[in-house]
C-alpha positions in Angstrom: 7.8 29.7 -69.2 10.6 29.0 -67.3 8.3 26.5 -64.9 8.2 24.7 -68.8 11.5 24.7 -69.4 12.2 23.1 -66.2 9.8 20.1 -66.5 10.8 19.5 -70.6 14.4 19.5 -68.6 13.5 16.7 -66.4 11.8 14.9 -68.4 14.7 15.0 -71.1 17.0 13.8 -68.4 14.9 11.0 -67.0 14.4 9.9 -70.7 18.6 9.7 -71.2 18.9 7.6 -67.9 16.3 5.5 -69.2 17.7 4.9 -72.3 21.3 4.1 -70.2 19.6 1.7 -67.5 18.1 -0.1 -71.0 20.3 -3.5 -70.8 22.8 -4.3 -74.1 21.2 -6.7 -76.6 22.5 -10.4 -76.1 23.6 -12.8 -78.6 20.0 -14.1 -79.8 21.9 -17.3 -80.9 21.4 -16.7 -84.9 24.8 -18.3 -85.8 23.6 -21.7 -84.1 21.3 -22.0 -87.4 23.5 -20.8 -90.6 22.4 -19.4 -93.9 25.3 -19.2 -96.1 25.7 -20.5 -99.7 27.7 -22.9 -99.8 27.7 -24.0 -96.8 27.2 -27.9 -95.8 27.4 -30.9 -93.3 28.2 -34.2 -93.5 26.9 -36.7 -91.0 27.0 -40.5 -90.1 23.5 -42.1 -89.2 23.3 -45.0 -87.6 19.8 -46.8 -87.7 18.0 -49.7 -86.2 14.5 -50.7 -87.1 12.6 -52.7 -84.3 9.2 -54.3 -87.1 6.5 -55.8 -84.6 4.8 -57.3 -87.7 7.7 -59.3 -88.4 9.8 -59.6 -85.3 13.1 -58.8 -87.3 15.5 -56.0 -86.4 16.9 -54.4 -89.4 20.1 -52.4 -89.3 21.2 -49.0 -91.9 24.7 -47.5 -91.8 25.1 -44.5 -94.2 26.0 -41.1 -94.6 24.2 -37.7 -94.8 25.3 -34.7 -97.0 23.4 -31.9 -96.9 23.6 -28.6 -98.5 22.3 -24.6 -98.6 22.2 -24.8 -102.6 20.6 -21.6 -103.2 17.9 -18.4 -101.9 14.5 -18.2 -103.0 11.1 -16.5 -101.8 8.6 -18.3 -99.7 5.3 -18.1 -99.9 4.6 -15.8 -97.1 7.2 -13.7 -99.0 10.2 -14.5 -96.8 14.1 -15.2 -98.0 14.5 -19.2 -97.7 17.8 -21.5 -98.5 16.8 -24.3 -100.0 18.8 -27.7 -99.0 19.9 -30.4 -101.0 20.4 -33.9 -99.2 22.4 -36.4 -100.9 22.9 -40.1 -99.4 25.5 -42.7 -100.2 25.2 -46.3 -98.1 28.3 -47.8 -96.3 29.5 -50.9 -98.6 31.9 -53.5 -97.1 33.9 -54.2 -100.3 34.6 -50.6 -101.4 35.3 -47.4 -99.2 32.8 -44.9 -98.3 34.7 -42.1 -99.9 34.3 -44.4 -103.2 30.6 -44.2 -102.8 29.0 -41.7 -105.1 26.5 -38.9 -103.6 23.1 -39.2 -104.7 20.5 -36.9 -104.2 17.7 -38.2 -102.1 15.7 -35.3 -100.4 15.2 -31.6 -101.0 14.5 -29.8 -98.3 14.4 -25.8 -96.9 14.2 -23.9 -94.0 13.9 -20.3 -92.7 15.5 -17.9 -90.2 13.7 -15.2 -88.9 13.7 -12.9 -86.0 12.5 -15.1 -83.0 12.8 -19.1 -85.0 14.6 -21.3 -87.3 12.2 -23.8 -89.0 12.7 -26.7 -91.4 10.6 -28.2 -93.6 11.1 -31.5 -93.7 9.1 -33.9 -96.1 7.0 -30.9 -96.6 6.6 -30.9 -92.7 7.4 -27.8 -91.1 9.3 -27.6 -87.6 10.3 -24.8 -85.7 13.8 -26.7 -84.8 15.1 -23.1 -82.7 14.1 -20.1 -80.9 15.4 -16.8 -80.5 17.1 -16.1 -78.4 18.6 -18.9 -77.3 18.0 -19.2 -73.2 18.5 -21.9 -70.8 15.2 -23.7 -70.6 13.7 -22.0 -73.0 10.5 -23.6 -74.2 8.5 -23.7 -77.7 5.9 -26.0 -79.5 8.6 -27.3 -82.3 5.1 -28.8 -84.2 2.9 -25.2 -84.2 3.0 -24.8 -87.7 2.1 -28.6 -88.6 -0.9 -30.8 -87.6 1.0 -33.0 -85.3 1.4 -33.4 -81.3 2.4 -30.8 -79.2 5.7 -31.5 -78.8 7.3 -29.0 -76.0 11.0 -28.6 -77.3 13.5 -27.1 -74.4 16.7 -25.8 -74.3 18.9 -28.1 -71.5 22.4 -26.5 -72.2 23.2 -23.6 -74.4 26.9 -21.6 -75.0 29.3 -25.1 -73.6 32.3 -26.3 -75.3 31.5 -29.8 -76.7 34.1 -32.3 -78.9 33.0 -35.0 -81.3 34.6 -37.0 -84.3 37.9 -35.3 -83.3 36.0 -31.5 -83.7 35.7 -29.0 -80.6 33.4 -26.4 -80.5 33.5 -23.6 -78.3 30.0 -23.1 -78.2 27.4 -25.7 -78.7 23.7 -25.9 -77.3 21.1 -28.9 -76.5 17.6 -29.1 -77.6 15.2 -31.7 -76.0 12.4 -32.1 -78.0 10.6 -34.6 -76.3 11.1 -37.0 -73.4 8.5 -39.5 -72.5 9.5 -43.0 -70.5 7.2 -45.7 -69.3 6.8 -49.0 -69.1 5.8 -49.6 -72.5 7.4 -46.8 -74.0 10.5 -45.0 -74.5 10.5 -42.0 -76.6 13.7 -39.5 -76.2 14.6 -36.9 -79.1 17.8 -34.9 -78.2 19.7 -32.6 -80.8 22.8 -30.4 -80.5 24.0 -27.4 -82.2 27.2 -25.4 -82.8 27.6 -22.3 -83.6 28.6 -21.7 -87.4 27.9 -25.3 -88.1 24.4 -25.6 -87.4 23.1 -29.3 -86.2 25.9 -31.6 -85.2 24.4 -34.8 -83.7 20.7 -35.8 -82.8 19.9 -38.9 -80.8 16.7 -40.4 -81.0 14.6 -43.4 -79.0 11.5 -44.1 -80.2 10.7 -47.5 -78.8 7.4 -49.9 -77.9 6.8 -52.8 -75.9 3.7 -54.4 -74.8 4.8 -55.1 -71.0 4.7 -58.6 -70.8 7.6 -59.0 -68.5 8.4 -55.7 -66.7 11.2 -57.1 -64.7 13.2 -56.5 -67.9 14.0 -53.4 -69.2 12.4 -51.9 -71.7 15.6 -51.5 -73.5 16.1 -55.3 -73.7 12.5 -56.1 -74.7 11.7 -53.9 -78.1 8.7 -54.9 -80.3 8.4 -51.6 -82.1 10.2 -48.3 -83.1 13.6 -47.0 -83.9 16.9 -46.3 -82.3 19.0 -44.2 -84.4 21.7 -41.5 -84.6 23.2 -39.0 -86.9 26.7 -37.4 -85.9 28.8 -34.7 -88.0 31.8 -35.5 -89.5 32.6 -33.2 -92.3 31.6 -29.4 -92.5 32.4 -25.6 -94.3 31.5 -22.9 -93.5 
């Protein structure tokens, strides 16, 4: 009996020390992708367009609005917020704030426990992972039938300024990063917390190495250069 109550004694106190030596939950990184009503972004994208077929280089200024409108049920029975994106295109006689919104794109997206995917186009990407750890990676294309694209965290939890905004706490996500000499393809995007995505640079560039003494930079024949940069948000 009492050879009992000694070991249920032991074992009770093992079990508390345990529970003590158990390390305090981090900050999984949720508020880097948020879910509020209301809440929205505006961004500035700046586009170039390199058409092999043609030769010409084609240029788009415009903005970005986009929007969590509402909640509703996916269909593997999770809560989604869907997104409304609105467009208006910079116009040289008027001024952009003149420019009506119109809607151009609805998309959604979903937060759960250990990711934050988008569907985009009615493609879905797993844009983050929880939690949020220095390089961190994750297939951001395993729920859609393209490439294996290894996304990576390269910075999370830095201050980080832009358009006249600092955030205390911002993170980069590398998605993909493959240089050669006929090829250039370099997707970056950052993220602050309570704002969500706050500027994304992407090179996605061809050339059929001809004259490698130039950079690849200078001697385009296909893809796209573009950016898209936050300059408006609520919370």
């Amino acid at each position: 009996m009492i050879r009992s109550y000694v070991v249920f004694l032991i074992t009770s106190i093992l079990l508390v020390a345990c529970e003590k030596d158990q390390p305090v939950p981090t900050d999984p990184g949720y508020d880097y992708f948020p879910n509020q009503l209301g809440h929205y972004c505006i961004y500035d994208v700046d586009s170039t367009v390199y058409d092999d077929f043609t030769g010409d280089t084609f240029n788009f200024h415009y903005q970005v609005k986009e929007v969590i409108e509402s909640y509703f049920t996916d269909n593997e029975g999770r809560t989604a917020m869907r997104i409304e994106r609105y467009r208006r295109d910079y116009n040289d006689s008027i001024s952009i704030n003149d420019v009506p919104w119109h809607l151009s794109r609805i998309w959604s997206f979903t937060r759960t426990n250990d990711r934050a995917e988008k569907l985009e186009e009615n493609i879905r990407y797993v844009r983050l992972a929880f939690p949020v750890k220095n390089a961190k990676y994750w297939n951001g294309n395993s729920f859609n039938n393209q490439e294996e694209w290894n996304y990576k965290y390269i910075s999370s939890d830095v201050p980080y300024s832009l358009n006249n905004m600092i955030f205390d706490s911002t993170l980069a996500v590398q998605q993909i990063r493959r240089i050669n000499a006929i090829e250039h393809r370099e997707y970056v995007e950052l993220y602050a917390k309570h704002v969500g995505l706050i500027e994304k640079r992407v090179i996605d560039v061809k050339d059929n190495a001809v004259n490698l003494s130039v950079p690849l930079l200078d001697r385009i024949e296909s893809g796209v250069i573009y950016s898209i940069r936050l300059i408006e948000y609520r919370h």
